[in-house]
TORBALO-490289 format. One record per residue (C-alpha): residue in three letters; x, y, z. Coordinates in steps of 0.02 Angstrom, whole numbers, plus 50000, padded with zeros to 5 digits. Example, Ala and Ser with C-alpha at 12.3 -4.5 7.8 and 13.67 -1.06 7.14 Angstrom:
BEGIN
Ala506154977550390/Ser506844994750357/
% end
This chain:
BEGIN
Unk502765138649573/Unk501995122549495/Unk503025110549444/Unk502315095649335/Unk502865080349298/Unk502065067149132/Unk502195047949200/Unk501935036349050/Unk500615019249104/Unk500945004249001/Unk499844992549020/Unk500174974548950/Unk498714966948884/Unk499144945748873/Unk498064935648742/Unk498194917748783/Unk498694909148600/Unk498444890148584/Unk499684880748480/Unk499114864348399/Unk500574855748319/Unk500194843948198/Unk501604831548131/Unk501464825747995/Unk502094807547907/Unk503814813447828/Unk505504810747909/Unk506344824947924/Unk508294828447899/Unk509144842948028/Unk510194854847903/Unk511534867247964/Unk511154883847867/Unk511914898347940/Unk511084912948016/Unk511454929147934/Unk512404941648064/Unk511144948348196/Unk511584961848339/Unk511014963548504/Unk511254978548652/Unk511454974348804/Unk512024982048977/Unk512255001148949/Unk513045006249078/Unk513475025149149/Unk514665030349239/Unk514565038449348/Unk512715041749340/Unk512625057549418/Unk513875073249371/Unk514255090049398/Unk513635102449243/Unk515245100849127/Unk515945085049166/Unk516125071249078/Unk515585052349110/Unk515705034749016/Unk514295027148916/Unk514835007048876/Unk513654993748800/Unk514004978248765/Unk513644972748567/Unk513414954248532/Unk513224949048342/Unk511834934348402/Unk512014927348198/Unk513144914048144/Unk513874927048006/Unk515184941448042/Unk514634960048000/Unk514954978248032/Unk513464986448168/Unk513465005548200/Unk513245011048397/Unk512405027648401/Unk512025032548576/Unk510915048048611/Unk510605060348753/Unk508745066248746/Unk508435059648582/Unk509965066348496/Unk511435055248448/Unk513045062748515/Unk514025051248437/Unk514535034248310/Unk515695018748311/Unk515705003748214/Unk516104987348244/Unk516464970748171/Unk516264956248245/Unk516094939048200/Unk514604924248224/Unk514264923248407/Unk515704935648446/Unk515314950748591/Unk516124967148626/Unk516044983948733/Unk515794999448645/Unk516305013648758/Unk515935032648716/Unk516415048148821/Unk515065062148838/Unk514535077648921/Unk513025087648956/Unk512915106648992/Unk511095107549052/Unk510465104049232/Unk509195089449281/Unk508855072349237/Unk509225064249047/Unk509105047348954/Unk510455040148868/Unk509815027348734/Unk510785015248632/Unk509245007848509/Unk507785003448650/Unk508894999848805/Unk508915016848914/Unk509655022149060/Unk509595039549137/Unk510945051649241/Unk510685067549327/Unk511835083849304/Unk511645096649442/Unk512515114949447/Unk513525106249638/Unk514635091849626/Unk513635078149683/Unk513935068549840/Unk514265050649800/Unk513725035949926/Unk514865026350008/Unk515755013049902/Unk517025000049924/Unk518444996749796/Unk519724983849836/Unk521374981649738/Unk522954973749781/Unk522744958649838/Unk524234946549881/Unk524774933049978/Unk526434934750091/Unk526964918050029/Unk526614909849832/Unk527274893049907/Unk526984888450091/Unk527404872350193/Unk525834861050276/Unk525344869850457/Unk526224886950379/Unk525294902550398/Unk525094913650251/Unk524214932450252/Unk523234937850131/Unk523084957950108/Unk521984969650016/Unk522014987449999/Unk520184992150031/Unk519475010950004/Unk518085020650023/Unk517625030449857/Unk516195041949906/Unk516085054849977/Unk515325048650143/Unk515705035350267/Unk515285018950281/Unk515405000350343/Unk515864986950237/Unk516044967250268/Unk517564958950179/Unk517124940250155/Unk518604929850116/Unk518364912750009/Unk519744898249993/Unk519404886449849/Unk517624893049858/Unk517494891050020/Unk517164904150151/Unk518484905850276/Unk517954922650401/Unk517274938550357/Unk517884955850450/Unk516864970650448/Unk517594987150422/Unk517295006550430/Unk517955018650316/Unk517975037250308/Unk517805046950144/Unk519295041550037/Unk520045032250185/Unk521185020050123/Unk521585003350240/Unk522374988350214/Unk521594974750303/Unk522404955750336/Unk521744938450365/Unk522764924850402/Unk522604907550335/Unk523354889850348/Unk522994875450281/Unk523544855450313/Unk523504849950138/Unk524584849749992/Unk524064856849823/Unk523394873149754/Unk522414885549828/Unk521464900949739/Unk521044914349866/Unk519614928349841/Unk519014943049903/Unk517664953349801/Unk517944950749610/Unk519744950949642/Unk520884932849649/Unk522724925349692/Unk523154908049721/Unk524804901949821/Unk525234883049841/Unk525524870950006/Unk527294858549971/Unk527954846250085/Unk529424855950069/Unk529474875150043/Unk530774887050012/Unk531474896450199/Unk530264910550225/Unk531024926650144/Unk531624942350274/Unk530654958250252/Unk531494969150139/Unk530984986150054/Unk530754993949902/Unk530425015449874/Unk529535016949720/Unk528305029349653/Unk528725045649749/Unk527415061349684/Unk527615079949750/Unk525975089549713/Unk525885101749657/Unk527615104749576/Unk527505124049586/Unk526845133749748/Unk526765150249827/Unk528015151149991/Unk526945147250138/Unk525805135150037/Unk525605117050076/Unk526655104249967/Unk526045084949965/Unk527305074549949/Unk526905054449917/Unk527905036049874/Unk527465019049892/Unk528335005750003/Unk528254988449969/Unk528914973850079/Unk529514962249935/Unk530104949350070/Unk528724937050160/Unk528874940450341/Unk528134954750414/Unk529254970350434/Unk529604989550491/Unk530105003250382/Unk530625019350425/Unk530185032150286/Unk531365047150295/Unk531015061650198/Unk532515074950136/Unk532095091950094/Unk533615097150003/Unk534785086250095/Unk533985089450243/Unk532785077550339/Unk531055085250365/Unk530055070950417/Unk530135052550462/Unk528715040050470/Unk528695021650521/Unk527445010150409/Unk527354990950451/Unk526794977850320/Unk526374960550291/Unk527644950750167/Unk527124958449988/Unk526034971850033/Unk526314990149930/Unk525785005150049/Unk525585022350025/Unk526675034850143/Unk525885054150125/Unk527165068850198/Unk526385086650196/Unk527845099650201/Unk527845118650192/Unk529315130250107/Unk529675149350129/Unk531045151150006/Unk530805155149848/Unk531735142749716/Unk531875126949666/Unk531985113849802/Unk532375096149804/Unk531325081049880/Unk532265061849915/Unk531525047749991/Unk532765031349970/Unk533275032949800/Unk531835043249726/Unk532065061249705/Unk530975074149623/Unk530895094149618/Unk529585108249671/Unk529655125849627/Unk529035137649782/Unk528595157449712/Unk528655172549819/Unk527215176449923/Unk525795189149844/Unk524315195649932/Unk523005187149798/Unk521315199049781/Unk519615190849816/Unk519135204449699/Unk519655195349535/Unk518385185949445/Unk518905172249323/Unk517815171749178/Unk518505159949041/Unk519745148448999/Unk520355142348846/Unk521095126048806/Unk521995125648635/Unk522175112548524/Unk520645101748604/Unk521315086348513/Unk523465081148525/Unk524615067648518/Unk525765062748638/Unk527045074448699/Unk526065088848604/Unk525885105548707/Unk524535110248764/Unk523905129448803/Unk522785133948936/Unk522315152148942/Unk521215161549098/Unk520415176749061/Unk520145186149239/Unk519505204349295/Unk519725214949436/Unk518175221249508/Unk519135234349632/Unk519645252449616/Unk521375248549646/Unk522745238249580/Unk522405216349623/Unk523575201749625/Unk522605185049522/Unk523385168349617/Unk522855153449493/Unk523275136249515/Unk522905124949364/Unk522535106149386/Unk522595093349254/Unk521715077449298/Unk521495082449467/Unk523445082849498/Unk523905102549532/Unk525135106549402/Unk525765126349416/Unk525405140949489/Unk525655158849427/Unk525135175949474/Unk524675191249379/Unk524445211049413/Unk522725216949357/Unk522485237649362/Unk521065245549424/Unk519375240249343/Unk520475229549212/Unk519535214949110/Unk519985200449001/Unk521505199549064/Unk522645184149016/Unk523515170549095/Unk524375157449010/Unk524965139049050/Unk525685127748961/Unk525555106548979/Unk526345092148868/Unk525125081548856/Unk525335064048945/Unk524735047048841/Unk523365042748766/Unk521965032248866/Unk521595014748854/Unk519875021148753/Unk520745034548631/Unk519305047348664/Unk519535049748847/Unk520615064448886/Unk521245075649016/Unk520155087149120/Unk520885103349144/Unk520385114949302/Unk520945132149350/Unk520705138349512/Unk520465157249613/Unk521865155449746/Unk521095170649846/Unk519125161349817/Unk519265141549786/Unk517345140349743/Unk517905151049582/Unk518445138649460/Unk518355134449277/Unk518475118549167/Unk519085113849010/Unk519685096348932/Unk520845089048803/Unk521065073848728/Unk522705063448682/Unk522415055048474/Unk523475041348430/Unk524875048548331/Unk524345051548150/Unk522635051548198/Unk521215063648223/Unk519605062048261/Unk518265070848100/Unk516525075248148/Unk515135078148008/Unk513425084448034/Unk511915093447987/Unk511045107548043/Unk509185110547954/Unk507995098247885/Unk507135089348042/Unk507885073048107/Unk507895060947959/Unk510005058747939/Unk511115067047807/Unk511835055347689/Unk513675060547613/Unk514975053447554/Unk516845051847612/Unk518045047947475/Unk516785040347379/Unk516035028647526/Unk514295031947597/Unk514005038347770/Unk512565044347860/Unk512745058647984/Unk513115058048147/Unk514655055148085/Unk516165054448217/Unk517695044648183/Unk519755043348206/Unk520475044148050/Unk522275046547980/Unk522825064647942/Unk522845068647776/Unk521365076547630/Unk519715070947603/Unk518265072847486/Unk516465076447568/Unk515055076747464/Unk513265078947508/Unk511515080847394/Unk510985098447366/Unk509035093347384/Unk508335083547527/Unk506495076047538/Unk506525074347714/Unk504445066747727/Unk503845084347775/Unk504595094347645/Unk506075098547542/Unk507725105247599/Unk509135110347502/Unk511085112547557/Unk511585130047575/Unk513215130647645/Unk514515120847768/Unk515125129447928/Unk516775139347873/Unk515805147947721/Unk515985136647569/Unk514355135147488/Unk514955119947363/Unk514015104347427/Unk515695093547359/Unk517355099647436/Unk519195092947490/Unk519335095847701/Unk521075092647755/Unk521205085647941/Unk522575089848031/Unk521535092548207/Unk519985089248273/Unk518795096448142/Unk517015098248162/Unk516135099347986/Unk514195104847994/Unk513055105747815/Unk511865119147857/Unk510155116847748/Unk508765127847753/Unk506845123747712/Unk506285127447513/Unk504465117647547/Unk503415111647639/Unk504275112047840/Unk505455101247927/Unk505645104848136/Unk505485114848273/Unk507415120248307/Unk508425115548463/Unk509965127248522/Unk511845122948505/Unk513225132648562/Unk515155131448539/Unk516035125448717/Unk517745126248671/Unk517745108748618/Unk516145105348519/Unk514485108748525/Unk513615106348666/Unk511425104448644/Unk510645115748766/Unk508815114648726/Unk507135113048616/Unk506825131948577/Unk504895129848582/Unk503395138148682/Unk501605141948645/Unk501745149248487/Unk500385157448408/Unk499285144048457/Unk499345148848648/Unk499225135348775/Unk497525125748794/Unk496625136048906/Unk494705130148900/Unk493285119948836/Unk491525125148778/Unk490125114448799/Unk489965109648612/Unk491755103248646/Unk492775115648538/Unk494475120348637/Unk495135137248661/Unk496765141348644/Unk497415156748753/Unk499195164748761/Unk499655167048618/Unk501685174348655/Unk502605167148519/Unk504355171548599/Unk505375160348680/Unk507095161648771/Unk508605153348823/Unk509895158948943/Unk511805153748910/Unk513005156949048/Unk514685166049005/Unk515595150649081/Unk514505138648947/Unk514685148648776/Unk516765150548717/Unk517255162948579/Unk518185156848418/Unk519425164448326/Unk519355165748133/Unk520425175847986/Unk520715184848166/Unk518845187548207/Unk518355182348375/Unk516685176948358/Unk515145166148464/Unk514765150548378/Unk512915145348429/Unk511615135048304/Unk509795133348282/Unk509935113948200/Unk507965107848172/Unk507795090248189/Unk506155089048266/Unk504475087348168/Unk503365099848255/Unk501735110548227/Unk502865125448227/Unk504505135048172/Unk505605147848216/Unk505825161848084/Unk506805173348219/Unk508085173548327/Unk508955187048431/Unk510395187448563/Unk510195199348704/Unk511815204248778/Unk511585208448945/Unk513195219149017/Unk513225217349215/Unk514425216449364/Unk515095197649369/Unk514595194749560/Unk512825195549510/Unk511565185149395/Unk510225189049267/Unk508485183349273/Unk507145188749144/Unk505225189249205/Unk504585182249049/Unk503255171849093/Unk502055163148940/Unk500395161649026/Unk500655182649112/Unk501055186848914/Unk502385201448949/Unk502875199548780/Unk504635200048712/Unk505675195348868/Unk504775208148978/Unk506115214049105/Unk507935208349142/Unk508445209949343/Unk510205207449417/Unk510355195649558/Unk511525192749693/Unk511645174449733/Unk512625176349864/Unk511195186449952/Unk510015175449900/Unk508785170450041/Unk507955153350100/Unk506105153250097/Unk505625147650304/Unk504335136350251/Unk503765128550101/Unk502005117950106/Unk501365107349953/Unk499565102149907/Unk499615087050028/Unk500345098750189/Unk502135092650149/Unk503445101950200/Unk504765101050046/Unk505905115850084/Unk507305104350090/Unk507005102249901/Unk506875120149835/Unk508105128449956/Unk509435125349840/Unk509565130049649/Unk510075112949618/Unk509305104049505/Unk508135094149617/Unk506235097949624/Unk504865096649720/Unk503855080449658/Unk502205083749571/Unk500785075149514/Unk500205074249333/Unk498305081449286/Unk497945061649211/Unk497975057449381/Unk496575068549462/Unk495255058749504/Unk493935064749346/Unk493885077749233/Unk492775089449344/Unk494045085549485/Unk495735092749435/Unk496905090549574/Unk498385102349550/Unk500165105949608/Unk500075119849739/Unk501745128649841/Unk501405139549988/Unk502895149050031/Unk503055158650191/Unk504465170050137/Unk504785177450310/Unk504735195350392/Unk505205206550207/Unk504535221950282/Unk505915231250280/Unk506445226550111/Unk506495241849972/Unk506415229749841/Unk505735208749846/Unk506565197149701/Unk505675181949698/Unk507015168949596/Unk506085152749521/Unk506825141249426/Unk505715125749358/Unk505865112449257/Unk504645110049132/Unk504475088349076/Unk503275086348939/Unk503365068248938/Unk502485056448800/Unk500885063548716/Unk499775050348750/Unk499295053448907/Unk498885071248865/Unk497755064748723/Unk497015052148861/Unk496495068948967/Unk495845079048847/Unk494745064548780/Unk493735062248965/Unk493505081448921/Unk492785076048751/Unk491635061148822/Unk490965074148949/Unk490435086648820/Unk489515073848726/Unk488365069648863/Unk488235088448900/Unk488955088949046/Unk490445101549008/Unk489985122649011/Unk490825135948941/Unk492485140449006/Unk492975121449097/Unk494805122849098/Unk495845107949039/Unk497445112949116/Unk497305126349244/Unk498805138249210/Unk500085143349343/Unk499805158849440/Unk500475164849599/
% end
């Protein structure tokens, strides 16, 4: 397998400029004139910057309108070059805000967000990735807001460990600015401790503590209030999930807080319908909010009661089933993806059962993370797309009105078989109206929306109700002419009323009438929206470069002009319209390219769910049209025992895993001459497969084209070569991969 990568080499080339300033014999007069409004990006920030395929993360940047004028800006961050999304903003002279978008990507390995020329870049792999130790404190409070000279007064803070590995962190603690002791602690994955310094001081006034970014202040009198008894407060109590199968492990939490400022002891009793279950002691410092976590098991089936002080809540225990490890979940469905508050909210699992005899499905669904129900269903022999339904209200809208709820369901009888979906909570009369193109290259579609002018991407919130879309039936787009054909529910008008009562998605499909616009990239529906997948481009009919002759004339070779993309059942969802349940999935060209796609098939490929599909097609082998399609067992997929690079490296630890992390290569630009190509090289010792009756090799590479300069800059040493005669027939630019 080769694997290359293109690094991009600026080099800055500095001029020194001499500036003669020549003043002249006039006195000048300073005038205030006002500078129109200007914007500036600054800080994108993601986060987090590495995700699981599927899930979502946070894109902010702060906008600052540097002019002295107010005025509208438009943020339109991308992902690989294509803008997911819009907001505007208006803001006045000298006036600075954070624009915050939610976003997603579907395809595995590294991407840029950009936000005008400030980038940053996150990585999606097919595992959850493991996240460094990190230290977040909250809660911090003093025992006492008003002390007496020579009194001591503790300071708490609840400190935890947010990744997913342990770690050692130093807490310093400052006084008026001043640093008073530092303790060093170590924290498990998600441990949670509450840690305590003690401080006293000998003069009157006001005193501002801090630890980390967080602050609290308490004051030193000559005469201070008695100090206050401990005394507790039960707030807060959680029982997750709510429903469970008898046997099945019920967590059961509430917070204590010591509103008095003396230290105290509380004992935490816990009543399982009237009955006590469990008791726990918890001492805190005077103002201090803890956590108490019970973990309780029930065998009858019903609905049971849980009290802890004066908090009570309910859980619902099922009778016990014998769930099947042979039932697959293959889709779920979460309908409408846009509601208001207290809205339902449907979540439906489709499910088969692989076995020749009648399963039990156990599926838990989670919604942000908290475990919400759980409900069993019968499948018969060799049954399919069988259905399970939930049903949520959803909870209130976010801070940032596009953030939503993630929504997980879960195999009882195998936890590693899960599936994802996500809604999101409008403000009421509100939803959100996306408008796009798909044809005619990457130059933006201009429409209008009741009569005011927009350019595409186009996502806002806007109040329910009708609206008029208009768009131009001919386009110039630079590199030829496009004209509007029809929008995405059939109407071929390019003027028409939409009425938005949901989250609509409105696409203007355009096809080419001269001249050409792009090379097309793939979207499919999700569920949600449309998700990009990739550039659907190969060699072509012009072949890959494949040599030189010694005149200097390059020869192409290849020559396969099929390419293919392979969508997961998990990734693509069905629709449903005028009761046909359809695919949704869109070739949209936006790119100016040499080449276009007048073509496009789906291959269905019908096979047991336990396995995978691989196709052999390989470009530079030229098998033609997909050559063959295997099934593959990942779970019987083997480890290579060794793995050597071109320097004697031993990278195994990097390709043992279909995880979206690579084994680093070197780009051709960087071989020390033209007659001296060093290249990528894997030697794999794949063990003793003698006894095999049948060896699948499964290789999965990532192919980075980079910026085209530095392909220009090889192929030019190439050039200067064969001008001084130095090049024969058949010198290969770019020695293709072969095994």
């Amino acid at each position: 397998m080769v694997s290359r990568s293109k690094k991009l080499k600026i080099f800055l080339l500095a001029d020194l400029v001499i500036l003669a300033l020549v003043i002249p014999g006039y006195f000048y007069v300073d005038a205030n004139i006002s500078e129109p409004a200007n914007f500036q990006i600054t800080d994108l920030t993601l986060n987090p910057d590495w995700i699981q395929v599927g899930e979502t993360f946070e894109i902010s940047v702060n906008v600052t309108n540097t002019g002295d004028i107010g005025g509208n800006y438009t943020v339109t961050p991308a992902i690989d070059d294509i803008a997911i999304s819009t907001k505007t903003v208006q803001l006045a002279g000298g006036e600075t805000t954070t624009v915050t978008f939610i976003a997603t990507q579907a395809t595995e390995g590294n991407h840029t967000v950009a936000v005008e020329d400030v980038t940053k870049t996150f990585q999606v792999s097919s595992e959850a990735p493991d996240k460094p130790a990190e230290l977040q404190l909250t809660n911090l409070v003093t025992s006492r807001k008003e002390a007496e000279v020579g009194d001591s007064v503790t300071v708490s803070v609840t400190a935890t460990n947010i990744g997913d590995e342990a770690g050692e962190f130093s807490l310093e603690l400052f006084v008026n600015d001043q640093k008073r002791e530092t303790k060093s602690i170590q924290l498990d994955a998600d441990e949670i401790k509450s840690v305590q310094f003690e401080v006293i001081e000998n003069s009157e006034g006001e005193y501002t503590v801090k630890l980390g970014s967080l602050t609290t202040s308490f004051t030193i009198t000559a005469e201070a209030e008695p100090v206050k008894p401990a005394e507790f407060q039960v707030t807060d109590l959680a029982v997750n999930p709510s429903s469970a199968i008898a046997g099945e492990t019920v967590e059961i939490s509430v917070k204590v807080t010591n509103v008095g400022e003396e230290s105290g002891t509380y004992t935490v009793n816990l009543k399982i319908d009237g009955t006590t279950k469990d008791t726990k002691e918890i001492t805190l410092a005077g103002q201090v909010t803890d956590t108490v976590d019970f973990e309780v098991t029930e065998e009858n089936a019903g609905t049971h009661t849980v009290e802890v002080g004066s908090q009570s809540e309910t859980f619902t225990i099922e009778a016990p089933v014998e769930a099947s490890d042979k039932i697959d979940l293959q889709r779920v469905f979460v309908n409408p993806y846009e509601v208001w508050v207290g809205e339902t909210v449907t979540i439906t699992v489709r499910a088969s059962n692989t076995a020749n005899e009648e399963a039990v499905l156990g599926a838990r669904l989670l919604v942000a993370g908290e475990a919400v129900a759980t409900k069993t269903a019968t499948l018969a022999a060799g049954e399919s797309d069988e259905t399970l339904q939930f049903t949520v209200t959803a909870g209130p809208s976010n801070e940032d009105t596009t953030k939503g709820y993630s929504v997980e369901i879960i195999n009882l009888a195998n936890q590693s078989d899960r599936l994802k979906g996500y809604f999101t909570v409008a403000p009421n009369g509100f939803h959100t109206l996306s408008i796009n193109r798909a044809g005619g290259g990457s130059t933006p579609m201009v429409f209008t929306l009741d009569g005011v002018t927009y350019k595409s991407p186009y996502v806002k919130l806007l109040p329910v109700g009708e609206y008029s879309i208009s768009t131009d039936k001919t386009v110039d787009v630079g590199t030829g002419v496009v004209e509007f054909d029809h929008w995405q529910d059939g109407v071929t008008s390019e003027s028409r009323t939409i009425v938005l009562d949901k989250f609509l998605s409105v696409l203007a499909h355009y096809i080419v009438i001269s001249g050409y616009a792009s090379c097309p990239s793939l979207y499919y529906w999700n569920g949600t929206e449309y998700i990009y997948v990739t550039e659907v481009s190969n060699a072509g009919w012009l072949g890959y470069i494949d040599y030189m002759e010694e005149d200097g004339d390059i020869v192409f070779g290849g020559g396969n002009p099929w390419d293919h993309v392979k969508l997961d059942a998990s990734q693509i969802q069905t629709r449903t319209e005028n009761g046909q349940e359809y695919y949704d999935i869109i070739l949209f060209q936006q790119w100016d390219e040499i080449f276009y796609t007048d073509t496009a098939y789906m291959v269905v490929v019908d096979h047991p769910s336990d396995v995978d599909v691989y196709s052999t097609m390989v470009n530079y082998v030229n098998r033609g049209f997909f050559g063959k399609i295997y099934t593959v067992d990942g779970d019987n997929l083997l480890t290579p025992v060794s793995a050597i690079n071109e320097n004697g490296d031993e990278v195994l630890s990097q390709i043992a895993e279909l995880d979206s992390i690579f084994t680093p290569a070197i780009n051709g630009v960087d071989s020390p001459s033209w007659d001296d190509i060093k290249v990528n090289q894997l030697t794999l010792d794949l063990g003793d497969l003698s006894g095999a009756q049948e060896i699948k090799l499964v290789i999965n590479g990532m192919v980075d084209w980079g910026p085209a300069q530095p392909y220009y800059d090889w192929i030019d040493q190439f050039k200067t070569a064969a001008a001084q005669g130095l090049v024969p027939n058949g010198t290969q630019l770019n020695p293709p991969a072969y095994m």
